[in-house]
N, C-alpha and C positions, 0 to 999 in steps of 0.2 A: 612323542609329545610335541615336538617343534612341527612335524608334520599335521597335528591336528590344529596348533595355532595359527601355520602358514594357511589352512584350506579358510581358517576361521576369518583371517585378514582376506582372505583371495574373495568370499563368498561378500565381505562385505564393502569390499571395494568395488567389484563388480554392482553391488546394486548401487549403491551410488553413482556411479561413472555411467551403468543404462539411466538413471532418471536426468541425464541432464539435457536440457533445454533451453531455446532461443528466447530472449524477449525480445517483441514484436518492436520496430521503429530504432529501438537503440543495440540492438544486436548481442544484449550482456548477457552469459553465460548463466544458464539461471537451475537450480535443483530443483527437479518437481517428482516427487515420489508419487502422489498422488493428481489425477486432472482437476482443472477446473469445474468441469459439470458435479463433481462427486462432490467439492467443498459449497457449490451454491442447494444440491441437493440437500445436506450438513445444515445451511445457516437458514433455511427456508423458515422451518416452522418456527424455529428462535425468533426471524425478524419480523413474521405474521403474529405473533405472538406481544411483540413488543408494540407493534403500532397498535393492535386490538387495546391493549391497558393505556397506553397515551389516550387514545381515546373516550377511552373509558375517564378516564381524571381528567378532559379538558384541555390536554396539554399539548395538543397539535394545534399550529397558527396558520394551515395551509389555506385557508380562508381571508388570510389577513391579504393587507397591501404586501409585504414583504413575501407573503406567503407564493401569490401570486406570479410576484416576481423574482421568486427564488427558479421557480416551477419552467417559468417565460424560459429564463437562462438557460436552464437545464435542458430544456428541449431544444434550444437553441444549439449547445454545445454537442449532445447527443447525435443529432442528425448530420452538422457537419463530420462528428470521430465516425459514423456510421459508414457514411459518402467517404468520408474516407480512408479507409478501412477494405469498404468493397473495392474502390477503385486500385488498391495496391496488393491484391491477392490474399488480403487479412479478414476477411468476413465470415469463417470460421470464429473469430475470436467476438462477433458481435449478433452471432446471427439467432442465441439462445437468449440474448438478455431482454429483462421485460424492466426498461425502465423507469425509480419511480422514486418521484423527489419530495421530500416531506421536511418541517420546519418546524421544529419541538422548543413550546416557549421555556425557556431556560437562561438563566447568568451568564454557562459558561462557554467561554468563548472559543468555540472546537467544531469539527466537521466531520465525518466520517462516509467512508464508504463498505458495505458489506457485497458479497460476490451476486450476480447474475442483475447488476446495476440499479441496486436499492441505496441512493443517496441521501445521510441525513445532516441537516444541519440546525445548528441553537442559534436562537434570536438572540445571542449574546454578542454573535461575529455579526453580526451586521450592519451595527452602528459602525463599528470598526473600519469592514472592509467599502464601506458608503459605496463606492462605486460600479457599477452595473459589471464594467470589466474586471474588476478587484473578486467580486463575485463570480465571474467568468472562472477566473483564474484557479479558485478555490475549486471547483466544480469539477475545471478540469484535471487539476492535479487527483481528487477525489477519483474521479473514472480513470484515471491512470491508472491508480490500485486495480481498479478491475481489469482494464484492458490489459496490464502488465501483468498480470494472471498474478500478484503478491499475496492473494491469500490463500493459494494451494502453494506457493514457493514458502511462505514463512508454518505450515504445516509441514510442508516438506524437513526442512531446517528442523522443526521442532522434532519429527522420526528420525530425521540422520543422526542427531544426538542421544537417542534413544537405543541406537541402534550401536553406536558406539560402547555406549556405557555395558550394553550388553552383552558387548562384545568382551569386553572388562571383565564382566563378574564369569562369563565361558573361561578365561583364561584363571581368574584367579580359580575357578572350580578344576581346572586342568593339572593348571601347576602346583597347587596345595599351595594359592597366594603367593606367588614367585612376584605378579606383578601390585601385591600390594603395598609396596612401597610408593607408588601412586595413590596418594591420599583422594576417594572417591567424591567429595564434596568440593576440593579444591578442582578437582577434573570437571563436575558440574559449574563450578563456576566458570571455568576457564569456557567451557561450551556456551554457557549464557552470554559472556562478552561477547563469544563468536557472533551468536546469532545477536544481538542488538547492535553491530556494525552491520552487518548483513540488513537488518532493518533500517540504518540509517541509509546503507547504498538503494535502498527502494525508495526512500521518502526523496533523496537526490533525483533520481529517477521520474519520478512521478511530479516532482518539481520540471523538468523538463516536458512530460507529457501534457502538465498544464497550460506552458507555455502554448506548445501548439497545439493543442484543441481548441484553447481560445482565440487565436491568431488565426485559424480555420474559422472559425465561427463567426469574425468580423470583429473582432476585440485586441487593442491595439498590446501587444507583450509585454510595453515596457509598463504596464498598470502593475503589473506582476510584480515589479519590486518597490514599488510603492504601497502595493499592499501589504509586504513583508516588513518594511520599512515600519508602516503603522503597528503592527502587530509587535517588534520588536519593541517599542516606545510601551508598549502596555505589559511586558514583562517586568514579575515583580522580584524573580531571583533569576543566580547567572545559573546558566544551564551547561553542568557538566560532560559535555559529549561523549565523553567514552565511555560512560555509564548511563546514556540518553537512548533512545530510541528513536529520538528525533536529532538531525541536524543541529548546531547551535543556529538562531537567525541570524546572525552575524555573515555565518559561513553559507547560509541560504541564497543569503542575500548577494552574495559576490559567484555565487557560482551561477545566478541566474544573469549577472550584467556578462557573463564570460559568455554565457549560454543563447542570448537576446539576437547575437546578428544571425546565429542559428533558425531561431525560432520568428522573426522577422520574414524570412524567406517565404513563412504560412502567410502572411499577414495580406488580407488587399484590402482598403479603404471603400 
């Protein structure tokens, strides 16, 4: 019995130890069960789908002034992370993506990226981030998710704990519940922490990516925590980080002034 438990820990320690991998620029240790091409393969017809009904109700501004200049940016920042990318042996990581920036009239004030560099963002943030570089910056954090390959690493995360729990119920089916004294919902929680720290060390991350793609792109870094700055001023409760997904902006905010003579280095006027 201990021998079929050991093979059972062996089999799945091994798979996780082969999916581990580099993120590209910051070198972090990253899980990837699954690649990149298979999760943009995944979110394709979901995000074709989603602009078809925006459009259908009205609700794309890509037309507007903002719209326009949402788009400007985005191209703007694209072709610098491209150039730079190709130039540092990383254009593997850029050479599938079909970039394309859209602007959904909405409230609420949020931005999002889905994989193979479909960026969207709500005419909520925009008053907000007012500035063309504040914009930047958002954009570029956003393509950070993608360039930092976060949405095949947070599937990842999402099977490794899958694969865990499985590993659980083999055991208790082995030992006739020897290990159910491990209460199974308290075990899922304790994995969901895991992974929503794990998600906060991507959005840190991509906070960094933002920095220099914009800084690459001709937009000065330190807009970056000014932006965050404003953003923070418009929160209307405190945000409990270990139960967050996000960073608190407090703590966004001081890791991007740590991070500035870093991300400076991009920067030429």
């Amino acid at each position: 019995m201990k021998r079929i438990l050991k093979v059972i820990m062996i089999l799945t320690g091994t798979l996780l130890f082969t999916g581990c991998a580099t993120a590209p620029l910051t070198g972090r240790s990253q899980l990837k069960l699954v690649s990149d091409e298979s999760i943009v393969s995944q979110y394709s017809g979901e995000y074709t789908k989603f602009i078809k009904e925006l459009q259908v109700k009205n609700l794309l501004a890509n037309n507007t002034v903002d719209g326009k200049r949402l788009s400007g940016i985005g191209n703007r920042v694209s072709v610098a992370v491209e150039k730079f990318m190709n130039e540092n042996g990383m254009g593997n990581k850029v050479k599938n993506l079909n970039w394309e920036f859209n602007l959904i009239k909405s409230n609420e004030i949020n931005a999002f990226a889905l994989p193979g560099g479909k960026i969207v963002f709500y005419t909520g943030i925009m008053p907000i981030l007012k500035t063309d570089a504040a914009i930047a910056f958002v954009m570029g954090h956003e393509i950070g998710h993608v360039i930092g390959g976060h949405h095949a690493e947070s599937q990842s995360g999402k099977t490794a704990a899958s694969v865990v729990m499985l590993g659980k119920a083999l055991a208790d089916a082995l030992t006739g519940g020897a290990t159910s004294i491990i209460d199974n919902d308290l075990m899922e929680q304790g994995l969901s922490i895991g992974l929503l720290k794990f998600s906060r060390t991507q959005e840190y991350e991509a906070d960094k990516y933002g920095m220099i793609f914009m800084a690459m792109a001709g937009y000065n870094p330190q807009e970056a925590i000014k932006a965050q700055e404003r953003l923070m001023e418009m929160e209307k409760s405190v945000n409990v980080e270990i139960l967050s997904t996000h960073p608190s902006t407090q703590n966004r905010i001081e890791a991007l002034r740590k991070f500035l003579p870093e991300a400076m280095k991009y920067y030429k006027k």
